[in-house]
N, C-alpha and C positions, 0 to 999 in steps of 0.2 A: 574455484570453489571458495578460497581465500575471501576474495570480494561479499560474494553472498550471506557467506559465517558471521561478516563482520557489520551487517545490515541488522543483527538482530531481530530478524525475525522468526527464529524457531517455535515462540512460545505460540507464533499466533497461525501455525500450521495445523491443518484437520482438525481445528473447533469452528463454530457459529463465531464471525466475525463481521460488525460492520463496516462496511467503506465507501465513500467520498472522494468525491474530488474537487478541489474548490478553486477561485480564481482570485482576484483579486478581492480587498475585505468590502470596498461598495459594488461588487458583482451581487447577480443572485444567488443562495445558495440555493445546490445539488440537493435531493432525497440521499438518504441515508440507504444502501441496499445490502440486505443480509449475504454474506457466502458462506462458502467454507475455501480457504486455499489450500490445494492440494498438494503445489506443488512450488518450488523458486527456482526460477531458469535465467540464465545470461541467454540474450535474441540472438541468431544466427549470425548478428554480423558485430556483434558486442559493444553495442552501446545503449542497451536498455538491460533492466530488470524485469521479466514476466512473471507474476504472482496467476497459477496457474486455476480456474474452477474447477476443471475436467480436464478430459482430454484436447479440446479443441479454445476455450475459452478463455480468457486473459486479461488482464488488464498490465500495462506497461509503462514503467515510469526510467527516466535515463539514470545510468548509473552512476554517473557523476553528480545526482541532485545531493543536496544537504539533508540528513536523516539524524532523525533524533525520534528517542523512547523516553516516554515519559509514563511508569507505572504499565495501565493497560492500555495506552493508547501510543502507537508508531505514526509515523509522519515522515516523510520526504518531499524538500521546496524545491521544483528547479527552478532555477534562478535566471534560466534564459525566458522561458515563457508564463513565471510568476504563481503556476498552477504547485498546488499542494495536495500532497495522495496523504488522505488518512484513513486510518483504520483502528478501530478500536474491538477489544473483546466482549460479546455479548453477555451484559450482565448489569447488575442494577443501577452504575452511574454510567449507563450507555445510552446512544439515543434512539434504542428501540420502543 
């Protein structure tokens, strides 16, 4: 639980949040897609992070990536496959 707390993500749990996920900066980018996260779970075998939509829906990033907050928008790089998960809170400097 320790791990999760310290991910900084409470603020961006059960509101309108967008997220992304990006590759490399001359890759294409992703659309921007509205959730809400309902839930933050360590994966059954503990080496990821599951930012939950529902009951069955997910999206997962490892838990060992580099995470940083900046204001309304979180971010985690991992550094083995160069992919960045971001997420921002929906609202007027978002890319809704």
């Amino acid at each position: 639980m320790e791990l999760i707390e310290s991910l900084e993500l409470n603020d961006f749990i059960s509101i309108p949040v967008l997220l992304t996920i990006q590759g490399k900066e001359e890759e294409d980018k992703p659309a921007w897609m509205e959730k809400v996260v309902q839930r933050v779970e360590l994966c059954p075998d503990g080496t990821h992070i599951r930012l939950y939509f529902d009951s069955l829906h997910f999206i997962a990033f490892p838990k060992d990536s580099v995470v940083s907050r900046k204001e309304n928008t979180w971010s985690a790089f991992d550094q083995e496959t160069f992919l960045t998960y971001l997420m921002e809170k929906k609202g007027e400097d978002s890319h809704d």
